[in-house]
Backbone atoms as SQL, in Angstrom:
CREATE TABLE atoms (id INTEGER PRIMARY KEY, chain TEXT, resi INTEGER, resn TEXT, atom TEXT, x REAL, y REAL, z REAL);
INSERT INTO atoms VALUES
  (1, 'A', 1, 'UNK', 'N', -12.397, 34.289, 24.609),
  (2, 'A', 1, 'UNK', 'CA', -12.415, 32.923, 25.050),
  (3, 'A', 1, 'UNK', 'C', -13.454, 32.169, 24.215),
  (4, 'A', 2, 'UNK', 'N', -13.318, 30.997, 23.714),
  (5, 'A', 2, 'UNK', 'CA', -14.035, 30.176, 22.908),
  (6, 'A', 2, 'UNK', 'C', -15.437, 29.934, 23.863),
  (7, 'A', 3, 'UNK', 'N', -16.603, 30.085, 23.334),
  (8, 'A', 3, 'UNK', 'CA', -17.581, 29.639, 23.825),
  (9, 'A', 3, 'UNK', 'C', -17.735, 28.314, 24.409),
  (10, 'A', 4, 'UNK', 'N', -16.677, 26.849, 23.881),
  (11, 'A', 4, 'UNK', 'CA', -17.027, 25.611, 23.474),
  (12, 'A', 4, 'UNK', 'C', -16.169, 26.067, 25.409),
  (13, 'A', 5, 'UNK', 'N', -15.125, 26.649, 25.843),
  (14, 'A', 5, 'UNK', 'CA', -14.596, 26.482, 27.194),
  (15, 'A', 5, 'UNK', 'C', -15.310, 27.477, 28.304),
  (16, 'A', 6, 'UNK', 'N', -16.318, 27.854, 27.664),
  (17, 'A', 6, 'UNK', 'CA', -17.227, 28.803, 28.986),
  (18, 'A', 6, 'UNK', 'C', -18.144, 27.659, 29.167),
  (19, 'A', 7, 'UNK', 'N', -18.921, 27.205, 28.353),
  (20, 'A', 7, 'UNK', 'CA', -19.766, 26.168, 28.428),
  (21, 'A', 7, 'UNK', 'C', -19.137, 24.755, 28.839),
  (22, 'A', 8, 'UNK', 'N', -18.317, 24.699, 28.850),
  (23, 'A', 8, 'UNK', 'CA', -17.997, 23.435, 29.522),
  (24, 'A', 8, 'UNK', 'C', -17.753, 23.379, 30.989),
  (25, 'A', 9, 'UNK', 'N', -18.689, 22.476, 31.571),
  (26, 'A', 9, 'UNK', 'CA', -18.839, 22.550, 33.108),
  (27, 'A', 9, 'UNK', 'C', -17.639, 21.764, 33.947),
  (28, 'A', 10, 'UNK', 'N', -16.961, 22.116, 34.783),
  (29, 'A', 10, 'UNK', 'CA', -15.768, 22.377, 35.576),
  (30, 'A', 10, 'UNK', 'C', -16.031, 20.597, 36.229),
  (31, 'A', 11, 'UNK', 'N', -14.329, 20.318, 35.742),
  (32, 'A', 11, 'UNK', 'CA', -13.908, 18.707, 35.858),
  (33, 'A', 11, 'UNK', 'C', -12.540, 18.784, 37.184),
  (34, 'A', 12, 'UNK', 'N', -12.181, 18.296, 37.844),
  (35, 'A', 12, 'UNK', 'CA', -11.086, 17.595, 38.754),
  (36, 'A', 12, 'UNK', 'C', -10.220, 17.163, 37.754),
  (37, 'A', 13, 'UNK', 'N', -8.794, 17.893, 37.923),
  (38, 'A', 13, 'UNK', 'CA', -8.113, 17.296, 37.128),
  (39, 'A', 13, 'UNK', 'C', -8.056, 16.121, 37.710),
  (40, 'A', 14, 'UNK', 'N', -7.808, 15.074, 38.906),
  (41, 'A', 14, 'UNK', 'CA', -7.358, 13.752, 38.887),
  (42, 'A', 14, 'UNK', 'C', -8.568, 12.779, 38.449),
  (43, 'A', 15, 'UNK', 'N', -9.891, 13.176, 38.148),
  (44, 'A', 15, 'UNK', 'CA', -10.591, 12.362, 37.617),
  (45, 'A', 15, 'UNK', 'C', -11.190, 12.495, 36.021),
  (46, 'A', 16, 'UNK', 'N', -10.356, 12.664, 34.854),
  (47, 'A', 16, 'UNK', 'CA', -10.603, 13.156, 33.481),
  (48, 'A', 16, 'UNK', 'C', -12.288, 12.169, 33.100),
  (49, 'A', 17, 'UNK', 'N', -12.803, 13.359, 32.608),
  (50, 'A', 17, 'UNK', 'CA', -14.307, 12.507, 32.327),
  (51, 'A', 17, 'UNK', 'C', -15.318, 12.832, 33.209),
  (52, 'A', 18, 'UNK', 'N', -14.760, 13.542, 34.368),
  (53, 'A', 18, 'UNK', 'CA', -16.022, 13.500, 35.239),
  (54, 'A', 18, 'UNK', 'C', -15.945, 14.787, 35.679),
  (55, 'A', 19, 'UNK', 'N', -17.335, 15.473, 36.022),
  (56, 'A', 19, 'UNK', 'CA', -17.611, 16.817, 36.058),
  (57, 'A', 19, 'UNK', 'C', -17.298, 16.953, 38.048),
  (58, 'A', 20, 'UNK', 'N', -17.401, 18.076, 38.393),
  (59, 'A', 20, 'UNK', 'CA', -16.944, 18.487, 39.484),
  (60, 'A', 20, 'UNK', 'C', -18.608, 18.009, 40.470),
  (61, 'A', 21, 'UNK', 'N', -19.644, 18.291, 39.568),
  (62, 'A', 21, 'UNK', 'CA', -21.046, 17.518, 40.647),
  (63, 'A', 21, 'UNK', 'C', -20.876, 16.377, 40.734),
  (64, 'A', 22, 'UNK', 'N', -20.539, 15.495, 39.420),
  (65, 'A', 22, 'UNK', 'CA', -20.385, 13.884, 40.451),
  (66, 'A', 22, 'UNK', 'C', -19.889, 13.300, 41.275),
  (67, 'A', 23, 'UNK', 'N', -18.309, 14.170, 41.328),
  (68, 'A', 23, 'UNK', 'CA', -17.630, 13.334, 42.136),
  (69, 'A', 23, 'UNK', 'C', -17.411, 14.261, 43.464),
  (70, 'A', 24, 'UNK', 'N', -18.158, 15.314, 43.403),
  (71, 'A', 24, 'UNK', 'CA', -18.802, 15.830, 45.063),
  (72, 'A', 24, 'UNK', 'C', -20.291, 15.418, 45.217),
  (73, 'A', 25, 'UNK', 'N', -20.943, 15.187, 44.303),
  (74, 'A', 25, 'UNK', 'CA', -22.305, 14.267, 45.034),
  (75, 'A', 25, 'UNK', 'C', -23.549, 15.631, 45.173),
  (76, 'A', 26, 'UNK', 'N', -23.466, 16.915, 45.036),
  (77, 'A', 26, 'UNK', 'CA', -24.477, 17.723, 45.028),
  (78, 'A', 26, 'UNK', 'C', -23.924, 18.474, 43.596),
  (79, 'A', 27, 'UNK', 'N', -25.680, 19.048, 43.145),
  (80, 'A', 27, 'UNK', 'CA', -25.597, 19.952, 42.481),
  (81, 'A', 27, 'UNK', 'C', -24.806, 21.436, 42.473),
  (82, 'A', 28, 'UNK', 'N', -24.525, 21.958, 41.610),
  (83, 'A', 28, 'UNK', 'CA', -24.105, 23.471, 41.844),
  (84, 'A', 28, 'UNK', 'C', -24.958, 24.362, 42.756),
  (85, 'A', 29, 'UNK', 'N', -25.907, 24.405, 42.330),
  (86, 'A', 29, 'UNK', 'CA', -26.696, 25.580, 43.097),
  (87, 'A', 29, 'UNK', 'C', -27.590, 24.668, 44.299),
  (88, 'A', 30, 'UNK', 'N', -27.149, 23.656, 44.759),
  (89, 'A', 30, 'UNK', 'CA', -26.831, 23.613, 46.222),
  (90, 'A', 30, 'UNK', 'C', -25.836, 23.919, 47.433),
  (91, 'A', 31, 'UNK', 'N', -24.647, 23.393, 46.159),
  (92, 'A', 31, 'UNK', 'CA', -23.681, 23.658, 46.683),
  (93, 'A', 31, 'UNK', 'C', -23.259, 25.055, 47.430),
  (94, 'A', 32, 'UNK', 'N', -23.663, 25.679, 46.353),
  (95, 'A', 32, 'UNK', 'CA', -23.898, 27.186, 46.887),
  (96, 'A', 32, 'UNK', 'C', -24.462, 27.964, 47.756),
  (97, 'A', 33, 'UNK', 'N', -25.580, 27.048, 48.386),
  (98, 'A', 33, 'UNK', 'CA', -26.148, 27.111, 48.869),
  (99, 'A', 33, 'UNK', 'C', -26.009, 26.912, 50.501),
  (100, 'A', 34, 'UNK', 'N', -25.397, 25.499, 50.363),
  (101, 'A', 34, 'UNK', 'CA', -24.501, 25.357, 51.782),
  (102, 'A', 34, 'UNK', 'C', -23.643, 26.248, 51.960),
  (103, 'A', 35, 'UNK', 'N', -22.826, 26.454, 51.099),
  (104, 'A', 35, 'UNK', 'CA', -21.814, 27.322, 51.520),
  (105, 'A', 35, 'UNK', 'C', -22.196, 28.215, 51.855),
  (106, 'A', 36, 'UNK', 'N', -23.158, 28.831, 51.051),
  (107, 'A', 36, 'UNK', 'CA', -24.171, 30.278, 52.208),
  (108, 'A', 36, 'UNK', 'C', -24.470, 30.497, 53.256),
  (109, 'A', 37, 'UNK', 'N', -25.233, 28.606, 53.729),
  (110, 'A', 37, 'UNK', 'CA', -25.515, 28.472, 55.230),
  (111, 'A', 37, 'UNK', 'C', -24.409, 28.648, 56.127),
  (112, 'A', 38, 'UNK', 'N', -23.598, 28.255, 55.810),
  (113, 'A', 38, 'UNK', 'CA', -22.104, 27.213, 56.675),
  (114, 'A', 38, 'UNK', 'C', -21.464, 29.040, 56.808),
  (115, 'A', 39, 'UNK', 'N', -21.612, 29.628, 55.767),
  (116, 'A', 39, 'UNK', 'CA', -20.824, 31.086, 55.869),
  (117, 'A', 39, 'UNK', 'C', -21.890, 31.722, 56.795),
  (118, 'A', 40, 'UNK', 'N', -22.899, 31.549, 56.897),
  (119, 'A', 40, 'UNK', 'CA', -24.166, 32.402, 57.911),
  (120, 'A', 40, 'UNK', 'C', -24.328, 31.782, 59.481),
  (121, 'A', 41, 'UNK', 'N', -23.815, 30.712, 59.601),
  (122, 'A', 41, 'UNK', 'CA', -23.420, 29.834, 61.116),
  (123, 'A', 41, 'UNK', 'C', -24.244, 28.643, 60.929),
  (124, 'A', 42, 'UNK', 'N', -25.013, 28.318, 60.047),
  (125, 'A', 42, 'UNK', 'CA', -25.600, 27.239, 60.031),
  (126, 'A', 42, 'UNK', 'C', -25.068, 25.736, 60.398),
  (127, 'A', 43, 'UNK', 'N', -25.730, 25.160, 61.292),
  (128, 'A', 43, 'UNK', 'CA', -24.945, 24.143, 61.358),
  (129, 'A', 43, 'UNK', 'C', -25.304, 23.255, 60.090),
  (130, 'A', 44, 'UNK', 'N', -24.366, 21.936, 60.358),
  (131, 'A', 44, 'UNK', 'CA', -24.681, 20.773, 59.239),
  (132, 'A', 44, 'UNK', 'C', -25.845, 20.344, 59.467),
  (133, 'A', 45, 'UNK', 'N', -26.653, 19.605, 60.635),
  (134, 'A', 45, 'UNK', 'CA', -28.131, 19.280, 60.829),
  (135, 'A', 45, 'UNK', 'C', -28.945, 20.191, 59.824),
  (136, 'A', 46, 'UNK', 'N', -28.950, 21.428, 60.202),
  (137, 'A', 46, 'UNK', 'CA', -30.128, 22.633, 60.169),
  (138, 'A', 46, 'UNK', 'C', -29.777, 22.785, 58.322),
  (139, 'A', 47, 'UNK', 'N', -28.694, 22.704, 57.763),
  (140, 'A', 47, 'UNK', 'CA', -28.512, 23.315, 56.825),
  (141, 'A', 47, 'UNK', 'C', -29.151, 21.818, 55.635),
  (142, 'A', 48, 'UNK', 'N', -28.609, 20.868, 56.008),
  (143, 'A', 48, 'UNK', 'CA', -28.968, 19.567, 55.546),
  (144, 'A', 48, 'UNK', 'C', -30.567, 19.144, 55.426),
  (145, 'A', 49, 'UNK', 'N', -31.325, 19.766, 56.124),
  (146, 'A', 49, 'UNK', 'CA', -32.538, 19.769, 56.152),
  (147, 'A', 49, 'UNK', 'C', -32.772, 20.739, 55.654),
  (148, 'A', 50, 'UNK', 'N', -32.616, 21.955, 55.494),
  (149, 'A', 50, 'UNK', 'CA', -33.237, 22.841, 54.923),
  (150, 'A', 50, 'UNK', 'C', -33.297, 22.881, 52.908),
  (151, 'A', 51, 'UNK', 'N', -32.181, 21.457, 52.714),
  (152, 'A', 51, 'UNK', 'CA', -31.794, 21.580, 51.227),
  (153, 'A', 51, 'UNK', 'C', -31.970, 20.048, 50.932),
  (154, 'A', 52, 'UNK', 'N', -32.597, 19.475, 51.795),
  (155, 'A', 52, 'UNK', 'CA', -32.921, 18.195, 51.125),
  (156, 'A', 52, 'UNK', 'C', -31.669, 16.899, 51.273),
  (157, 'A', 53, 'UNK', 'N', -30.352, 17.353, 51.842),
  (158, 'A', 53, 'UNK', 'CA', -29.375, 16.711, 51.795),
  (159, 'A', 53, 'UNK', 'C', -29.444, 16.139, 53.031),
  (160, 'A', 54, 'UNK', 'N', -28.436, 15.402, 52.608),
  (161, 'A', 54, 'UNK', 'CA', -27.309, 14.471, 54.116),
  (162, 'A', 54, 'UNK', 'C', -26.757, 14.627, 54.884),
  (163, 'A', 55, 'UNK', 'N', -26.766, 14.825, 56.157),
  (164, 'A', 55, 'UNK', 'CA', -25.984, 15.499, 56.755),
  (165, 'A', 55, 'UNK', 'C', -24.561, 15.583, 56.571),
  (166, 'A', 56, 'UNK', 'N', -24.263, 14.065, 56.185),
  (167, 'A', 56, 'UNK', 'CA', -22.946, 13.437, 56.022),
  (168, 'A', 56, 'UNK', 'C', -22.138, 14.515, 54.774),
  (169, 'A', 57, 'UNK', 'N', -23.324, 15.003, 53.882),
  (170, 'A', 57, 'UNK', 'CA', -22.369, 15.494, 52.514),
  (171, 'A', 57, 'UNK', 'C', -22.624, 16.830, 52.682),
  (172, 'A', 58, 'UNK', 'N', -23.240, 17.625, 53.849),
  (173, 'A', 58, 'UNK', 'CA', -22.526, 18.773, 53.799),
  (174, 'A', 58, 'UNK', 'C', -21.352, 19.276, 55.314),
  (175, 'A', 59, 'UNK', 'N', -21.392, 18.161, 55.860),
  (176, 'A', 59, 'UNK', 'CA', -20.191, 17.819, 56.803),
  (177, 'A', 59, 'UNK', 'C', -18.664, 17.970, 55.484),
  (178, 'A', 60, 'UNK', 'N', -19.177, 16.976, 54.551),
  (179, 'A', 60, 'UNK', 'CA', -18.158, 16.830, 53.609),
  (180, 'A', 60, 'UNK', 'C', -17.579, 18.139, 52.961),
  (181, 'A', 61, 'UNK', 'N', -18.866, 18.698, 52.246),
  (182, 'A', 61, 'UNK', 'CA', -18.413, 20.192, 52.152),
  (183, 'A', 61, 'UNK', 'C', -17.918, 21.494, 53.048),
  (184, 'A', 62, 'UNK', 'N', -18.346, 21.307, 54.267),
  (185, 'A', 62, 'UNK', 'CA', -17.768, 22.121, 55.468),
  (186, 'A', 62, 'UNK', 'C', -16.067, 21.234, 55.169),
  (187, 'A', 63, 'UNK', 'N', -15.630, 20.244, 55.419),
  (188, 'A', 63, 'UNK', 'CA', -14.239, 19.587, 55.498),
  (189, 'A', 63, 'UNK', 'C', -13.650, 20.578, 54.307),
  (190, 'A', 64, 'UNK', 'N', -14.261, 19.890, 53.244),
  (191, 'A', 64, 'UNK', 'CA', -13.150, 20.431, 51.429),
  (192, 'A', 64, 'UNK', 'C', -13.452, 22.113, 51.642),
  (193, 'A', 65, 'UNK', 'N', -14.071, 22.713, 52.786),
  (194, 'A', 65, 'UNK', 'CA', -13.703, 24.554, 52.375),
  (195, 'A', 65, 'UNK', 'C', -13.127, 24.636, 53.510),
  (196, 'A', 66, 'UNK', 'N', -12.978, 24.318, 54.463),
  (197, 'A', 66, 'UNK', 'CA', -11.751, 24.343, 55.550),
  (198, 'A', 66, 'UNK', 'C', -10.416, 24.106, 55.235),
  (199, 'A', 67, 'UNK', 'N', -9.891, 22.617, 54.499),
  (200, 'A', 67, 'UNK', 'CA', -9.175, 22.671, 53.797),
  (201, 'A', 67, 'UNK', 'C', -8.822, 23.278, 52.870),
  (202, 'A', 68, 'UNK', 'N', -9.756, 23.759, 52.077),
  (203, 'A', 68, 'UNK', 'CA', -9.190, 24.467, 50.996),
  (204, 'A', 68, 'UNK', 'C', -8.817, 26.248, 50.947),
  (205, 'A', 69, 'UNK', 'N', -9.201, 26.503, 52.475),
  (206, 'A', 69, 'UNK', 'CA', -9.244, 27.620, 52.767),
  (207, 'A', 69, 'UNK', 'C', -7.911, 28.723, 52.993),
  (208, 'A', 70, 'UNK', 'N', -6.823, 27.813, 52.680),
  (209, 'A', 70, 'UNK', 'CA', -5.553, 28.539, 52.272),
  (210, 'A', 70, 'UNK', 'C', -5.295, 29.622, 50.763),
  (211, 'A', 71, 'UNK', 'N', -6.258, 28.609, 49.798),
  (212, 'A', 71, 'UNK', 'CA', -6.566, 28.819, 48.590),
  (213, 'A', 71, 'UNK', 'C', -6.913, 30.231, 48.403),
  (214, 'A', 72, 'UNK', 'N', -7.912, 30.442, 49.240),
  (215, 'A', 72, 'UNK', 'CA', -8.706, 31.908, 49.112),
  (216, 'A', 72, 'UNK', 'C', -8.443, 33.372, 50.123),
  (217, 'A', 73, 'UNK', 'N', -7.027, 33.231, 50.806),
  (218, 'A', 73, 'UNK', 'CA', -6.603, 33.842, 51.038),
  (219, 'A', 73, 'UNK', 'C', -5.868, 34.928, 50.756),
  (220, 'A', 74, 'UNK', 'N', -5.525, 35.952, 50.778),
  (221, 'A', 74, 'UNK', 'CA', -5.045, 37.160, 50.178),
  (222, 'A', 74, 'UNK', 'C', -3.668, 37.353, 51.195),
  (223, 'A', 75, 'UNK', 'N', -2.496, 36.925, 50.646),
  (224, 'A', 75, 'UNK', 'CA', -0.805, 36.913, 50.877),
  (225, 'A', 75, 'UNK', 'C', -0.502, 38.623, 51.037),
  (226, 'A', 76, 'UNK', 'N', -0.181, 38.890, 52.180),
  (227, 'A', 76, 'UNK', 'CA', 0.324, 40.281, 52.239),
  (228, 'A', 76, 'UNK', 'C', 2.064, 40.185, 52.664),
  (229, 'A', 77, 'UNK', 'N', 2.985, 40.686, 51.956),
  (230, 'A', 77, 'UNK', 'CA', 4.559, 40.689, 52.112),
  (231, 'A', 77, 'UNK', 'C', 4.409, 41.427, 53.689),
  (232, 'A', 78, 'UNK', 'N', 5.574, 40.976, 54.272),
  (233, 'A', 78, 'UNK', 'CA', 6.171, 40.966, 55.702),
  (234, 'A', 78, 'UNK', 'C', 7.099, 42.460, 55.164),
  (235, 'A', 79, 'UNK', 'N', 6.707, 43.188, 56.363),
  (236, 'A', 79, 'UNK', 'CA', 7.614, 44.336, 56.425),
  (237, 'A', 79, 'UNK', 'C', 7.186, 45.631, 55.682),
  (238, 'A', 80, 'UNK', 'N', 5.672, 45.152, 55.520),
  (239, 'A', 80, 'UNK', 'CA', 5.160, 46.684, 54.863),
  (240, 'A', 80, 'UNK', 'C', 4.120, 47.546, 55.924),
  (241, 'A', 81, 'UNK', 'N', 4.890, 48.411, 56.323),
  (242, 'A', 81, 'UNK', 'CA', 4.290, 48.951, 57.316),
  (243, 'A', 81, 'UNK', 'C', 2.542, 49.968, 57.384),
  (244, 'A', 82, 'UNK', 'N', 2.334, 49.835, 55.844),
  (245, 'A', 82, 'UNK', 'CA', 0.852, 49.826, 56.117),
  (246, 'A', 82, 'UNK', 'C', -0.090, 48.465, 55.781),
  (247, 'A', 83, 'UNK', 'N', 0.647, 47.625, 56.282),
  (248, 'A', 83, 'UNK', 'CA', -0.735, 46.486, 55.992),
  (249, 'A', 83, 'UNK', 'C', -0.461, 45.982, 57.513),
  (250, 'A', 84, 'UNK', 'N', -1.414, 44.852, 57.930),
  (251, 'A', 84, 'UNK', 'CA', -1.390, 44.726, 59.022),
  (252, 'A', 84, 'UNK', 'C', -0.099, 44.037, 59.871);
């Protein structure tokens, strides 16, 4: 893989030009960060304070991984009698 596409930091296709932190409003390694909390039971208050944020924008990020949570699912075929 070309170095010039590892180094290039991850864009939305419907917004060409703009990186994936601006137009969610936190850094990466916050982001990550919530998602740590939010995966550990943290609420939005507790987690929002603990990272300097808004409550409002990691409400936002709890929404876009709920939704998007079809995405990261693992599809098992119907009718195979060793999966669940």
């Amino acid at each position: 893989m070309p170095e010039r596409i590892i180094e290039k930091p991850p864009s939305p296709d419907v917004l060409p030009g703009i990186v994936d932190e601006e137009a969610l409003g936190i850094p990466y390694e916050k982001l990550d960060l919530v998602l740590s909390a939010l995966e550990e039971g943290w609420d939005g208050k507790r987690t929002a304070e603990a990272l300097g944020l808004e409550e409002g924008d990691v409400e936002k990020v709890k929404l876009m991984s709920e939704r998007s949570e079809h995405m990261r699912r693992v599809l098992m075929p119907h009718g195979r009698e060793d999966g669940p």
